[in-house]
N, C-alpha and C positions, 0 to 999 in steps of 0.2 A: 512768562509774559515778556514782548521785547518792552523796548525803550522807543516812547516819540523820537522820531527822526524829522528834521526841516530840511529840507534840499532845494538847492535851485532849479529852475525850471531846465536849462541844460542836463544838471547831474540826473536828473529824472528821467529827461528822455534818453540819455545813456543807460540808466538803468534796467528803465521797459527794453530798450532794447536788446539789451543783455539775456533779461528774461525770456525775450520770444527769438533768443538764437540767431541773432541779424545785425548789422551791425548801423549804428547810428548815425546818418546821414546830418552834419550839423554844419552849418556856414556862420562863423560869426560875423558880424557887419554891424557897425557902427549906427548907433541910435541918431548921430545928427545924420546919417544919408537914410536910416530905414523911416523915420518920421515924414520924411518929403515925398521919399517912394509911395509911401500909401495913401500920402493924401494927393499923389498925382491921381495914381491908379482907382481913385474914388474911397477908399477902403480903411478912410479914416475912422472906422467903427472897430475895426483888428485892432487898432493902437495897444489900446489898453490888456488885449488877450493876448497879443505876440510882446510886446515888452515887458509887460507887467510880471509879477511875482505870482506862483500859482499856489504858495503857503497858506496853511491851512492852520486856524489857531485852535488847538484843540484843549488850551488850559484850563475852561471851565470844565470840561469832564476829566480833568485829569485832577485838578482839588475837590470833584466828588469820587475820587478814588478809582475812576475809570483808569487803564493800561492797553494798549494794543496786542491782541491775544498773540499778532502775527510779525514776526518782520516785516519793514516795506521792500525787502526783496522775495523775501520769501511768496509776499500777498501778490508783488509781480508775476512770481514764476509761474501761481496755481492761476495768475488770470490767462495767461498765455497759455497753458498746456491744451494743446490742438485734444479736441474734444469729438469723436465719429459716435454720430448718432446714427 
């Protein structure tokens, strides 16, 4: 059984990307200029999905004795493996 892992939303999308063999295209920029950008651009509804935390609190199932069968790399890799049907 792995261990609950919490990662940032950057370390994540490094991660996937790692998983699907490509490498992570990331720009950091500063919250005081990306908050203005989006509300020029109309698109003040991203706010909260592009800044925000994408943590996931899984401790109620973890004091009912629940574990993640998988790593969160491992659970990456098997989402990525190119699958021909």
């Amino acid at each position: 059984m792995a261990a609950a892992e919490q990662v940032s939303t950057p370390e994540f999308i490094g991660r996937l990307a790692t998983a699907a063999g490509v490498k992570a295209r990331l720009f950091p920029l500063s919250i005081s200029i990306l908050s203005p950008m989006l509300k020029v651009s109309g698109r003040t509804e991203a706010h909260d999905s592009i800044i925000g935390s994408l943590e996931l609190d899984i401790s109620k199932a973890a004091l009912a004795g629940w574990q993640p069968p998988i790593t969160l790399d491992e659970g990456l890799r098997r989402a990525t493996l190119r699958r021909d049907i």
